[in-house]
N, C-alpha and C positions, 0 to 999 in steps of 0.2 A: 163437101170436105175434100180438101186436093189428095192426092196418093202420094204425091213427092215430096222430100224436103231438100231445099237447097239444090234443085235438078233430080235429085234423085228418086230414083222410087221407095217405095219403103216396103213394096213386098214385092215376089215377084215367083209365081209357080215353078221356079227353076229350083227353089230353096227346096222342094223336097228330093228331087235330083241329086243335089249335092249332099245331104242328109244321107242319103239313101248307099252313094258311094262311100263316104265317110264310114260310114258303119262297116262297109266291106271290110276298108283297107286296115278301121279300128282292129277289126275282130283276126285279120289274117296277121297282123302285124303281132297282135297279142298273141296269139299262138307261135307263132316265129321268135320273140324275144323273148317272153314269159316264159313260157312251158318248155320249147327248145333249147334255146341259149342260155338262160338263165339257169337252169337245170343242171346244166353241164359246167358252165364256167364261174357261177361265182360273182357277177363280176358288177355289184350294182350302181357304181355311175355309169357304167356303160348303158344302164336302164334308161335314163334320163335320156345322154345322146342319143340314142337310137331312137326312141318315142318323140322327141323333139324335133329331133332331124324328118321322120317321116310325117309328122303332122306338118312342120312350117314348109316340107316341097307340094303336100296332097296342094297345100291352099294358096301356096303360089303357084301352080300349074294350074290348077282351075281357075283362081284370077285372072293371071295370063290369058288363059282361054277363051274366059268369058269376052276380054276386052279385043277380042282379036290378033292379036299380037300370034308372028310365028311358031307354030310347035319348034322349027328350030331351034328360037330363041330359049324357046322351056329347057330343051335338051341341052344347052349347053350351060347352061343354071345346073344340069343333072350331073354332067362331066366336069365342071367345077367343083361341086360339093362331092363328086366320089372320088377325086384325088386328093382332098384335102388329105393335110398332114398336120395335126397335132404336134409344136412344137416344143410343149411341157413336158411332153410323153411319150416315149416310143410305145406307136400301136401294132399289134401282130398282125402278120396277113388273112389269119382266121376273123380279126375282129374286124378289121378293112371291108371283109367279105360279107358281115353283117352289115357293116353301114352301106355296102354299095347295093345290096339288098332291099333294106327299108330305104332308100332313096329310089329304088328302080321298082318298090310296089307303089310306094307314094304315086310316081310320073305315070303309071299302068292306069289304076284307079281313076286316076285324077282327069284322066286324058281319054278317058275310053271313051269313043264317039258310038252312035245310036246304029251304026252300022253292024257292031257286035254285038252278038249277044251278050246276056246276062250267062248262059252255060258257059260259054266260051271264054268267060271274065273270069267264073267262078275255077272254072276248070284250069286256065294259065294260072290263078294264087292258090288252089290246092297244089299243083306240079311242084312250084316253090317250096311251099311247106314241106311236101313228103318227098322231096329229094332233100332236101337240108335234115329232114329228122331220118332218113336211112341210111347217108352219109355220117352223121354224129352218132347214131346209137346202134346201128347193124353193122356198116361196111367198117368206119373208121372207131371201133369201139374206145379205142384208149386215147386221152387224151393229152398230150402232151404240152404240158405248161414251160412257160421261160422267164427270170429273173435275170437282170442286171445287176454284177456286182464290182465294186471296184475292190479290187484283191491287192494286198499288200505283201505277200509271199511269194514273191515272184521266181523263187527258186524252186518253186514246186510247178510248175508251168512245163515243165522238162519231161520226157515220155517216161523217163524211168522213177521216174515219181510222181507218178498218173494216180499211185493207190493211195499214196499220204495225202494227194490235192483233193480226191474224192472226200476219204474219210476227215479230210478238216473242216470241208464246204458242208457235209452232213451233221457237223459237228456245232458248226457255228448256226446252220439255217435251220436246224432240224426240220431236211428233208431228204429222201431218197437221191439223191441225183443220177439219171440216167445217162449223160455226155455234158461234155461242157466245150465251146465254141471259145479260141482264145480272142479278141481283139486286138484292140491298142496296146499297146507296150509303153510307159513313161521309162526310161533308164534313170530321167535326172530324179522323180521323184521315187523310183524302184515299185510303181502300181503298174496291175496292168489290166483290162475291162475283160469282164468272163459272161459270159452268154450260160448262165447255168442252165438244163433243162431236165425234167422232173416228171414224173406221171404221176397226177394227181390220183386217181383210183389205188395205187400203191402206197399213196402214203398214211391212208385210215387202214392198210390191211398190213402194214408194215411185214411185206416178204417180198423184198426190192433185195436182189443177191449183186453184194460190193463188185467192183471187178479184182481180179486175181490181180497180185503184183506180179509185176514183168519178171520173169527169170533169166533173161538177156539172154535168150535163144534168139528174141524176134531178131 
């Protein structure tokens, strides 16, 4: 009975290899988006992208590899997919930093030649892990969230009614808001874009203190 079909082979003892890294990057990835990210932000299509993103680079880097093609070539497959930009949705530079992330354990995994070890593998996707979770939950404990809104009150934009533009945005979002970033300005339609931003951990403890109105000292 032949082993091949069509040229190819149909088994080939390299398949536990790839199993075997697969599971690495499975289990480091899930800990990184599941338990970290997800814990913290909420955010579950971004579950999708991220887990998607690092399975389709694990398996096109190892293709790539198998077939001999330059590691250059993989990297720049790697530097393509970590500048993408979503043009439905503005993505944050914390969320950027996850995807450039699980695209850069995927190429680690995928790529790691017989010259390293298995410590040395395991050890570079722990470092990952526990610098991203001491960073989110020891050093940077609070997290600062951001909404886009198109505001129509464009008279409150002005510093000395910094405390009516808070309490209306509080009013309207019911959320704390912490600063608000102005953007764009329309004059002809009287909108203008607001960068609202918010800590989330404040808003289930609701003792987020307004800011004072201005007494035109400043």
């Amino acid at each position: 009975m032949t082993d091949k079909l069509f040229g190819m082979r149909l088994f080939h003892p390299d398949l536990w290899e790839l199993l075997f890294k697969f599971a690495i990057d499975l289990a480091v990835v899930f800990i990184l988006i599941r338990v970290i990210y997800y814990n913290i932000h909420r955010k579950k299509d971004h579950l999708f992208t991220y887990f998607l993103f690092n399975v389709l680079i694990f398996f096109l880097c190892v293709l790539l590899n198998n077939v001999k093609l330059s590691t250059g070539f993989a990297f720049g497959l790697f530097a393509v997919f970590s500048v993408l930009r979503y043009r439905t949705e503005q993505i944050s530079i914390k969320d950027m930093t996850y995807l450039f992330a699980v695209i850069a354990l995927a190429v680690i995994n995928a790529l790691v030649s017989k010259k390293i070890s298995l410590a040395e593998l395991l050890f570079t996707d722990g470092m990952i892990l526990v610098m991203t979770y001491v960073l989110e939950h020891l050093w940077l404990t609070r997290h600062e969230a951001m909404r886009f809104v198109n505001y129509e009150k464009i008279d409150l934009i002005r510093p000395e009614k910094r405390a009516e533009l808070f309490a209306d945005l509080k009013q309207r979002l019911g959320i704390n808001v912490s600063r608000i970033e102005v953007g764009k300005i329309d004059l002809l339609r009287d909108t203008v874009q607001l960068r609202v931003f918010y800590f989330e951990d404040e808003q289930s403890l609701g003792t987020f203190a307004e800011p004072a109105a201005d007494d035109g000292d400043d």
